[in-house]
C-alpha positions, -999 to +999 in steps of 0.1 A: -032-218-293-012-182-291-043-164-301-064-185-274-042-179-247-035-140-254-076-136-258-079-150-222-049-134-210-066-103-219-103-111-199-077-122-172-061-089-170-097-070-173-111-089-147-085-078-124-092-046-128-065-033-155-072-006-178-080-013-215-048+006-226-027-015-199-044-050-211-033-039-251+002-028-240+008-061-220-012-080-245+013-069-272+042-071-250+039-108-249+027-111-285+062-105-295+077-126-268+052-156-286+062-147-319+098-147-312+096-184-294+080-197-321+104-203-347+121-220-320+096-244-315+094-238-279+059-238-263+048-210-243+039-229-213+071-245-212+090-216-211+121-221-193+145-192-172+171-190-196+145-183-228+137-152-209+172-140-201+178-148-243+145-125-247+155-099-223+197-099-243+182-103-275+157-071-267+189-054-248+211-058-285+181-044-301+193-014-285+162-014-258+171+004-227+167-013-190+138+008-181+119-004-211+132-041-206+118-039-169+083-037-186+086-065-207+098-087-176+068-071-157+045-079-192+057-117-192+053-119-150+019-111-157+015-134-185+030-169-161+008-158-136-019-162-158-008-194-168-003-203-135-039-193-128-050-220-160-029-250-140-013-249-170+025-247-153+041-246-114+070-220-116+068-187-127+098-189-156+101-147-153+093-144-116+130-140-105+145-123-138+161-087-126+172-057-144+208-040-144+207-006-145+170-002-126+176+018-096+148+011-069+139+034-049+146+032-015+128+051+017+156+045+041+144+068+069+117+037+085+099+057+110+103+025+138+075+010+161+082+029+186+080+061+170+051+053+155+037+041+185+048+076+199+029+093+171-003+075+176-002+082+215+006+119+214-014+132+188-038+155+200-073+155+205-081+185+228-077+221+220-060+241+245-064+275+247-044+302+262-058+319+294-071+354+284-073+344+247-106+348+225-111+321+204-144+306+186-164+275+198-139+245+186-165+217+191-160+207+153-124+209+157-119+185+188-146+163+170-121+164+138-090+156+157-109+128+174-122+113+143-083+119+132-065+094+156-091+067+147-077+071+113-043+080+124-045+039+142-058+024+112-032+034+091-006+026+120-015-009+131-033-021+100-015-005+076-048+011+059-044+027+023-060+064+021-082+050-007-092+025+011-100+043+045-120+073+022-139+040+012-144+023+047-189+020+056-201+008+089-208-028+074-173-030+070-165-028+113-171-061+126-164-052+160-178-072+181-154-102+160-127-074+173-119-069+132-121-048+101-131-057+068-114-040+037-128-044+003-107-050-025-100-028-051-086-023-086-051-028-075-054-041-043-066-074-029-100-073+001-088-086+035-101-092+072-076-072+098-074-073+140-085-041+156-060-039+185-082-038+220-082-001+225-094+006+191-126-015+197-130+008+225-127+039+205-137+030+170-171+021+194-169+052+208-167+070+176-195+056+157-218+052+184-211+089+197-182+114+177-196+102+145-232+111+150-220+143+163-206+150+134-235+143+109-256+159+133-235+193+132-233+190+093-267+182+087-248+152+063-260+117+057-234+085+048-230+055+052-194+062+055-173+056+084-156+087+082-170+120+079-158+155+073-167+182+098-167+207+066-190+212+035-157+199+015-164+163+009-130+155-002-114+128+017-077+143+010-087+175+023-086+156+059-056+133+053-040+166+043-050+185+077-041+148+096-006+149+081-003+188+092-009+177+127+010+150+130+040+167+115+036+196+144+029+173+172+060+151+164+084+184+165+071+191+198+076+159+212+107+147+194+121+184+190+134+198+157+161+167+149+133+147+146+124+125+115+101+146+094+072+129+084+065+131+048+027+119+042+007+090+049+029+070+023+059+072+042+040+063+081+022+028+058+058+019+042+077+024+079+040+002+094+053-021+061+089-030+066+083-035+102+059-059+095+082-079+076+111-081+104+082-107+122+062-124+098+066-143+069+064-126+032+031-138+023+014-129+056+025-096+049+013-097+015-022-105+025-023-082+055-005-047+027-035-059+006-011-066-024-019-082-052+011-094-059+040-104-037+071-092-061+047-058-044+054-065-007+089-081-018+101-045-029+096-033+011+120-056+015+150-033+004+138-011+031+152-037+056+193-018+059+192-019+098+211-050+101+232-037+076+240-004+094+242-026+122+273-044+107+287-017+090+292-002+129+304-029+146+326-043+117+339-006+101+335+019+129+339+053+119 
């Protein structure tokens, strides 16, 4: 039976897109879990908490540190999910095991939705030149920082990977439905998203009119939704540029004391934790594009307003 389940563990775990080093390192991960319940004649589908704290101590007095016994944990979450996935048990026996010692790392400086609402509505599209000033043609420019906020509101209101967005075709805008569709990918799960109303407008606007613009001064053809104004066809190069602006634009309007902006990461994981303060964890889950939930659970840490709310009105300084 161990041999049965760890061979369809393994398809499992290929078919949802792990690599073939990952599936042997998980798959040998809970080989040892199995081989060290046996003895105790305890099956592996029923598997209760407490045998994987006596795993997890027995590991820990084999002198394994916490960082290693984090990836068993994570090797035998994998594993009950699997089992789950076979109806083969209800509860996850390793689900809610935690580490000591594992210090998670925590983004504390959540840009809010108003400050991202800021950044959306300021950034730039036109380039203004001083009076008097030479300057070269900026036609592909403006059509660059135009294409720009399109992406810059995907990633704001739909909380759009960069992967995902480098991926994006025309099939893909539904928007006469007033949605987006995002495939799936190796580590992320497909999902259908609202446009807000003014992006229907503008993402209509761009394909219909910016985009072909575009192709048309780059002699390019795609079937992708976004397109760069260069000959580079490197989707960072623009996220790169996109960051750059927004980082300027954000000084001038928010002056120098201003949150600083960091990259794309930081503007989805702000988009993220806000999410959470008004839906429920596994709408969040779904609309993230997480796989798992223990994923969008780890935004959760991110959540220290209330905290500092406390912390004021309880402990003032």
């Amino acid at each position: 039976m161990e041999n049965t389940y760890l061979e369809k563990f393994s398809e499992w775990l290929t078919i949802k897109g792990f690599t073939s080093n990952t599936v042997q390192g998980l798959n040998k991960t809970v080989k040892h879990f199995l081989n060290w319940i046996e003895p105790q004649n305890i099956e592996a589908e029923n598997v209760s908490y407490n045998d994987v704290l006596a795993y997890i101590n027995y590991k820990r007095k084999q002198g394994n540190k916490p960082r290693t016994l984090m990836l068993i944990v994570n090797a035998l979450n994998h594993f009950y999910r699997f089992l789950q996935s076979e109806h083969q048990l209800n509860e996850n026996p390793a689900s809610n095991v935690q580490i000591k010692g594992i210090k998670r790392k925590v983004l504390q400086e959540i840009l809010t939705p108003e400050e991202l609402e800021t950044i959306y509505k300021t950034f730039p599209t036109e380039i203004k030149i001083a009076a008097g000033r030479a300057c070269p043609p900026q036609t592909n420019n403006e059509l660059a920082r135009r294409r720009n906020k399109i992406i810059l509101g995907l990633i704001i209101y739909q909380g759009i990977r960069t992967e995902e967005l480098a991926k994006l075709e025309l099939q893909d805008l539904q928007l006469r439905e007033g949605k987006i569709n995002i495939q799936g990918g190796k580590r992320t799960e497909g999902r259908l998203l609202k446009l807000e109303a003014h992006q229907i407008y503008d993402l209509m606007d761009y394909v219909h009119t910016i985009r072909k613009q575009i192709l048309e001064a780059t002699k390019k053809e795609s079937n992708k939704v976004f397109i760069s104004v260069g000959t580079s066809l490197n989707f960072a190069n623009m996220m790169q540029k996109l960051v750059k602006s927004i980082r300027e634009q954000h000084k001038k309007t928010c002056g120098e004391q201003s949150r600083t902006i960091k990259d794309i990461k930081h503007i989805r994981t702000s988009v993220i934790t806000n999410w959470l303060k008004i839906h429920n964890l596994r709408k969040v889950q779904y609309m993230a594009g997480h796989r798992y939930v223990s994923s969008t659970e780890a935004y959760q840490i991110n959540n220290i307003d209330a905290l500092h709310e406390d912390i004021t009105r309880f402990h003032p300084l």
